[in-house]
N, C-alpha and C positions, 0 to 999 in steps of 0.2 A: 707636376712633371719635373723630373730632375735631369741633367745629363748626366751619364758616367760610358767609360771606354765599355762597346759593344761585347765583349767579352765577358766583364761584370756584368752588367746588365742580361745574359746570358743565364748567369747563376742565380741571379736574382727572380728572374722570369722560370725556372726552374724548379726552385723553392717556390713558387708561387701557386705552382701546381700540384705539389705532393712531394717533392724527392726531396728526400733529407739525406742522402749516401750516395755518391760520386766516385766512382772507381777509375783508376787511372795512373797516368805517371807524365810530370811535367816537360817540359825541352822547350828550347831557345825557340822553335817557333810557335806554341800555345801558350806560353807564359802569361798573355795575358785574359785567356779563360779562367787563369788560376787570382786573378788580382779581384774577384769578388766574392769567392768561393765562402770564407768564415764570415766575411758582413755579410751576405747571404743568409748564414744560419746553419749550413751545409756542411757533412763530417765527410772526407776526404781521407781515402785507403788509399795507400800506396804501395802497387802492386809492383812484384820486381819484374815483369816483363806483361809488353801487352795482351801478351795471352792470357794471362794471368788475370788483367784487369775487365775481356769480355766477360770470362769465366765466371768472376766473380760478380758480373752485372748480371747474368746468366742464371746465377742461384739466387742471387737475392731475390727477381725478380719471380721467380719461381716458387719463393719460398712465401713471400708479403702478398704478392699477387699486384704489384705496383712496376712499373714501368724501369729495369734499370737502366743507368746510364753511365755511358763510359767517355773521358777525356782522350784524346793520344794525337801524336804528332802527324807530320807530315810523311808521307813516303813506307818509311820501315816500322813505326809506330802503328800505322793506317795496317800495315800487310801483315803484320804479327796479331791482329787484332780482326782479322777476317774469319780463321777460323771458329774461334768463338761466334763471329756473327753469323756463319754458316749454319752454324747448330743451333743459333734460337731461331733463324728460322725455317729450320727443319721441325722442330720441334714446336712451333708457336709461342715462342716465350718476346715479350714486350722488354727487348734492348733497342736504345739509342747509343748510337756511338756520334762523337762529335770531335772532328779532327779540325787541326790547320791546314792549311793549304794556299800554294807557291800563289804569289799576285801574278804575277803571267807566266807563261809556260810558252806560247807559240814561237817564242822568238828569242830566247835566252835558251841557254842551253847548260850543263855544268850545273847546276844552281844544288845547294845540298840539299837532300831529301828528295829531290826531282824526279817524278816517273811521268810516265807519256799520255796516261789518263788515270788519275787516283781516284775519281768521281766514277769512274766507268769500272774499275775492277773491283770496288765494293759493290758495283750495280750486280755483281755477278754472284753478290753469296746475301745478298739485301734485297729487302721489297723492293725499295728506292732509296737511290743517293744522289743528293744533289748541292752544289756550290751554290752558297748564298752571294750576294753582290751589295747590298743592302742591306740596313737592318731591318726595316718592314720585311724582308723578304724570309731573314732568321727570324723573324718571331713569327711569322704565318708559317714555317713549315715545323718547328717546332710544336704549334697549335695543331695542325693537320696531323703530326707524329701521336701525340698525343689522342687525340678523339681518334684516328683507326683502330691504338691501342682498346680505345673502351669499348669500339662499336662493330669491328670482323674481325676477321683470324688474327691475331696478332701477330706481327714478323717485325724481325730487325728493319732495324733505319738507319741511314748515313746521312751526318750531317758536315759540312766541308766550310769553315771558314776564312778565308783567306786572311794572311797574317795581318797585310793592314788594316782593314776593313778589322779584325778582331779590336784594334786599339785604340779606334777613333770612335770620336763622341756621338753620342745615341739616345734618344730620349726614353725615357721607359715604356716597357711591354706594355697593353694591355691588357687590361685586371681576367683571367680566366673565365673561360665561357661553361654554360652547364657540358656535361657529358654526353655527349648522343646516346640514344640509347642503342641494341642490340637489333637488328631484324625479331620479327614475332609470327609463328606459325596464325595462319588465320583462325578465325572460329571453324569455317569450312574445313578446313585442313585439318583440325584438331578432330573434328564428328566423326569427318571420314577414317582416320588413325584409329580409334576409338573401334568404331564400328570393325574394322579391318580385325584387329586383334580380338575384339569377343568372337569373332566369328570363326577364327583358326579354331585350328585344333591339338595344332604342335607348336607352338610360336614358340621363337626363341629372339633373346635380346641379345646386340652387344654394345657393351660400353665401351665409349671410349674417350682420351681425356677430354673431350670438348663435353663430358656429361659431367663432368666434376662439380660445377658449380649448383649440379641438383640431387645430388646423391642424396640430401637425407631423405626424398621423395623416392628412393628404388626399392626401399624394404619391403613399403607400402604396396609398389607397382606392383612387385613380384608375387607378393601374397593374392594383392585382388586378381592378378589374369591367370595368374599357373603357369605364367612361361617358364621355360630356362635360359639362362643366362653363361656368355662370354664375357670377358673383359678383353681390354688389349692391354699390354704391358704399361701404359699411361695411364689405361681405365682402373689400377688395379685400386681395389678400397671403394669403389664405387656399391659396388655390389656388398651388404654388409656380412663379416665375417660368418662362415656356418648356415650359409643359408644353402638348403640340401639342395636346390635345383640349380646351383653354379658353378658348369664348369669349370672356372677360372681363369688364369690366362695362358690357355693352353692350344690359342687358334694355332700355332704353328707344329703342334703334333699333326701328322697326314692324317690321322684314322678322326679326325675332327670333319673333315671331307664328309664322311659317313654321316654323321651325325645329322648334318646340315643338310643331304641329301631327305631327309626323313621330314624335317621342316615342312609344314606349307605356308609360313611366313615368318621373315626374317625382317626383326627392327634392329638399326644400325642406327645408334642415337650418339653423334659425334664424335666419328672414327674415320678418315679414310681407308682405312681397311689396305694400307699400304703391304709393300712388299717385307721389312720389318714385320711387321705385324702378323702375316699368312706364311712366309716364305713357300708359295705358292702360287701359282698364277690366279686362281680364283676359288671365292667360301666355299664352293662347293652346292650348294642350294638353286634350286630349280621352279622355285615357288615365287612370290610377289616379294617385294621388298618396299617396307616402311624404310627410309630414309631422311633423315633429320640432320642436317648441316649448317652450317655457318658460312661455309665458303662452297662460293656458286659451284667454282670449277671441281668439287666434290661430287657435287651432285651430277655435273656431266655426264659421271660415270653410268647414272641410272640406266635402265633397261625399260624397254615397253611393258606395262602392268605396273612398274612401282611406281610408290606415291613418294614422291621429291618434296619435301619441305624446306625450303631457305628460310631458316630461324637457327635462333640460341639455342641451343639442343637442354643448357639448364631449364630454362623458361618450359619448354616444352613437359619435363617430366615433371613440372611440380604443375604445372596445369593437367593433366595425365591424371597423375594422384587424384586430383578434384572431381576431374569428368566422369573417371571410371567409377566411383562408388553411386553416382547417379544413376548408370546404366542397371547395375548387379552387383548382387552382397558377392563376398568372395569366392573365387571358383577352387573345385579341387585339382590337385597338379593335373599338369598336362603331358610331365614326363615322370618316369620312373624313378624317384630318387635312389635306388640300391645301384639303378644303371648308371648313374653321376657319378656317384658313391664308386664303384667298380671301377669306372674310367680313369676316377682320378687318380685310385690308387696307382692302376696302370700304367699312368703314363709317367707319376712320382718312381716309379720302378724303373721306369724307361731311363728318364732325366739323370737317376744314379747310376744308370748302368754306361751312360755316355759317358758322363764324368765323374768318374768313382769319388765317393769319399768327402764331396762336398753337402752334397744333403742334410748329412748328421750334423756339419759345422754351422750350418743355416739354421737348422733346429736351435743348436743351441744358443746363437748367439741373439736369434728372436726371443727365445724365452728371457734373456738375458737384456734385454732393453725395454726403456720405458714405453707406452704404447704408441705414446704421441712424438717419440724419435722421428725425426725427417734424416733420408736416407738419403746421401748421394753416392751413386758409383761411377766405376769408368769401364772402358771396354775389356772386360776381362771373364774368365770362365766361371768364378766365385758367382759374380752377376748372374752369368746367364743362365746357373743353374735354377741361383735364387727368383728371378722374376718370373719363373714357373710354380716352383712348390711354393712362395713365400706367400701368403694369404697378408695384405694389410689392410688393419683396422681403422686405416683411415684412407679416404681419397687423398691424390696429389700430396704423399710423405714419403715417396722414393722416388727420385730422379737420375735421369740415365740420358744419355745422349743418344737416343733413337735412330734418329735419320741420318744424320752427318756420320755418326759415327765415329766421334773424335778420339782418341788418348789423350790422356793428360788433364779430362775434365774433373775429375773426383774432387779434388784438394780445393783446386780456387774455386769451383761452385761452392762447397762444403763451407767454405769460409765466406765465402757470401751470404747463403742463407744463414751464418750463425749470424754476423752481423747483423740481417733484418729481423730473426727469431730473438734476439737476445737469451735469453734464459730456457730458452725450450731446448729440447736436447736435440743434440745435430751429429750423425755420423759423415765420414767418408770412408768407402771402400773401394780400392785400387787394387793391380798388380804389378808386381815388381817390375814389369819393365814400364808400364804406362805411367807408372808412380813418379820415373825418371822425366818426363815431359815437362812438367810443372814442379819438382818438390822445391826450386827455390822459394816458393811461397808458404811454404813451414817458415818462411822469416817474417812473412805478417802475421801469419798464427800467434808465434810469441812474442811478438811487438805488443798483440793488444791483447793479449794475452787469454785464447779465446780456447771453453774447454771443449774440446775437439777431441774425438775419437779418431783415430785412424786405422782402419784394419788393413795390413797389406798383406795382399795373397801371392806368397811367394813359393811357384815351383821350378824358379830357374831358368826358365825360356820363355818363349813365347808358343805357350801347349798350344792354344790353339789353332794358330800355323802350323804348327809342326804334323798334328792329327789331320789336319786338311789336305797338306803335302802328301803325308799317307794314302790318304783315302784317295788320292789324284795320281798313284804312284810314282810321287815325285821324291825323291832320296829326300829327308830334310835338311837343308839348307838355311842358311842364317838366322835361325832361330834359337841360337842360346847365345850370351851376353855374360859379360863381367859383371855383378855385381856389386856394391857396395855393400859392410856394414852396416844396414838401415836404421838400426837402432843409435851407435854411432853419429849415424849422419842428423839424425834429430837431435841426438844432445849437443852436439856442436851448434844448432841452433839455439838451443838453451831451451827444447821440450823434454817431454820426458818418454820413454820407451819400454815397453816390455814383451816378453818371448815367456806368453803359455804354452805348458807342457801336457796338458789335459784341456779338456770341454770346462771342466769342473772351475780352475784355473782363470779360463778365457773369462767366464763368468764376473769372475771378482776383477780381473783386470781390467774391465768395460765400464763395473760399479765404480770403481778407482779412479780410470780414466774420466771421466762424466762429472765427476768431483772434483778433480785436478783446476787449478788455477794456468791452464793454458794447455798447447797440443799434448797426447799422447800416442806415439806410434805403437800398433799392437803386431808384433809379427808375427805374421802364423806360415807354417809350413804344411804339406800334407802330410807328413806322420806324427801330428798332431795326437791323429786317432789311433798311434800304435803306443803311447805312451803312458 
């Protein structure tokens, strides 16, 4: 046992458990988080604002599948670095954040950085946040952060150290405990699931991201029962590419309603089937529901007749795979595949007819990437066209800020997960005005010189306010913006830029970009397609 100031010890206790990347940005009150960070072992991003640094705790964690963690200061450090925490835990993504924080507060007043409860208004967008007092106390809740991460839904954490208590001596952590493991549906629970689904006759599945960790077990499902299949926009890749009885991720077309309507049993294998998700108040189905979750207050939702499973919904479908071939060799579909087939064109017709003109650009720029690109985007119309028609060949390789709903997220996730991928190919796509929330982090892109794709979808406002104001007959209002340069503005950071004039074009600029020895911005416009 050695001493060193609580702070070090901190990093060290960190590294001890997995994290080798630390996102963040130093100041006069955690400086001394940062005094053990390289004897530790640990690579440290320095992101130009704390949004920047959740963000990118955000992708990485999302991309590795490991816990990120983020540094930041006291007060405005803490409250720039909420919305990113908001979003992992909307989304389920396993961020820590670990701030400084004033040694009193009831009775001082002035003090810099100072706000009236910085532990209680991260409590607002975090599982939990709490000030440590102790060092036993930071290294039990850092251990507690950790094992929730392995073992339920994962959600943000806030962890608050007060400045002195960071610099005073500490004797070392202890050594890491095994990982708890996940909830596990019963044997019971599994027969009766089992039993439930041979016996339908129309069963229909949906995935959703909490089924990711068992997807190579869905090929299999599908074929032995003859269900059909949804995704949700998390779930997408779950389901493997071209399989005729998948709808896709298309729950939030209304005439999906119908469909569900025809069901007499619906398995929802880790999804809460949020608002996101349906934009709708309910699936539409009137039948039993199989329900498989991780998080209790999911299953709350249940109805009288369905069967509620509190378990790892992965676990669940690779045990599935195994049960079902006991019961029956494989069944023949249960739905129409020319009726999927039909629908989906359908509603790909639909999705173009909303947003003209983006469809074709998604085409091309998917044929135009490697399979196993990891996608990140931001809140913009590009996206929402693509997380409908976009079929991926892999679970968990496009990321999107679901629930929070943020801007600004594309860039500093993007460069997060490149960081944890290293060499695997990583896009971001944005739009021009979201692009603005975050682009000063094109200056860590070219610091570390990371090849980075950037597609930005620029049609000069913000369309999709603008089409909502329409539709609300509200005259549009504050929805178009000054622009910069974009290409410009990346080479001033010393990336590279380019403005395709065709599909054909985009193609090679992508091959280019993916090559490149650090970012490249791609700007596309919509008369892309008239060129």
């Amino acid at each position: 046992m050695t001493q060193k100031p609580l702070g070090a010890q901190i990093s060290h206790m960190l590294k001890a458990r997995g994290v080798d990347v630390i996102f963040g940005i130093p100041g006069v009150h955690n400086i001394e988080m940062y005094r053990g960070i390289e004897d530790a072992g640990i690579t440290h991003v320095l992101a130009r604002h704390e949004q920047g640094a959740g963000f990118m705790a955000d992708g990485y964690a999302r991309a590795t599948g490991k816990p990120g963690v983020a540094y930041v200061i006291t007060g405005p450090g803490l409250c720039n670095a909420m919305t990113p925490l908001g979003q992992a835990y909307s989304d389920s993504v396993p961020v820590l954040a670990i701030s400084s924080g004033l040694d009193e507060t009831s009775a001082k007043r002035g003090q810099l950085h100072q706000m009236l409860d910085q532990a209680g208004a991260a409590r607002t967008v975090c599982e939990w946040s709490e000030e440590v007092r102790n060092a036993d106390a930071a290294y039990a809740l850092i251990d507690r952060a950790f094992a929730e991460f392995a073992s339920k839904r994962p959600r943000s954490k806030h962890l608050q150290v007060p400045i002195a208590l960071g610099g005073s001596l500490a004797q070392d952590a202890a050594l890491p405990l095994p990982a708890p493991k996940r909830p596990q549906a019963s044997h019971a629970q599994l027969s009766e699931a089992v039993a439930l689904i041979l016996a339908a006759k129309k069963p229909i599945f949906v995935f959703g991201g909490g089924a990711v960790s068992g997807s190579e077990a869905v090929g299999d499902l599908m074929r032995m029962t003859g269900a059909a299949s949804f995704t949700t926009y998390a779930g997408r890749g779950v389901v493997p590419e071209n399989t005729a009885l998948n709808f896709g991720s298309t729950l939030a077309r209304a005439e999906t309603a119908e469909i569900f309507a025809q069901a007499d049993l619906v398995c929802t294998i880790g999804s809460e089937l949020a608002e996101v998700d349906l934009w709708r108040d309910a699936l539409g189905h009137t039948c039993p529901m199989v329900r498989v979750d991780i998080d209790p207050s999911v299953l709350a939702q249940g109805k009288a007749g369905d069967l509620l499973i509190h378990g790892d919904a992965g676990a669940f479908l690779k045990a599935m795979a195994i049960a079902i071939p006991a019961r029956v060799d494989d069944r023949a579909p249960c739905w129409d595949a020319s009726v999927v087939a039909q629908a989906r064109a359908r509603w790909r017709a639909e999705t173009d007819a909303e947003r003209p003109g983006i469809v074709p650009i998604c085409d091309a720029l998917r044929a135009a990437l490697p399979k196993d690109t990891m996608i990140y985007s931001d809140m913009t119309q590009f996206a929402y066209v693509a997380k409908e028609v976009w079929d991926m060949p892999k679970p968990a390789h496009w990321h999107h800020p679901f629930g929070f709903g943020t801007l600004g997220y594309a860039l500093p996730a993007a460069i997060g997960g490149k960081i944890g991928l290293g060499d695997q190919p990583v896009i971001a796509i944005a739009g021009d005005y979201g692009f603005q929330y975050t682009l000063q982090e094109l200056g860590v892109a070219v610091e570390l010189e990371l090849s980075l794709p950037i597609i930005l979808w620029d049609n000069g406002k913000l369309k999709e306010i603008e089409e909502s104001m329409v539709r609300s007959q509200i005259a549009p209002n504050a929805v178009v913006a000054r622009n910069p340069d974009f290409c410009k503005l990346i080479e001033a950071y010393g990336g590279a830029s380019a403005r395709p004039r065709s599909l054909e074009a985009l193609a090679k600029d992508i091959e280019k970009a993916l090559a490149h020895n650090g970012p490249t911005l791609i700007h596309i416009t919509p008369d892309i397609l008239d060129r």
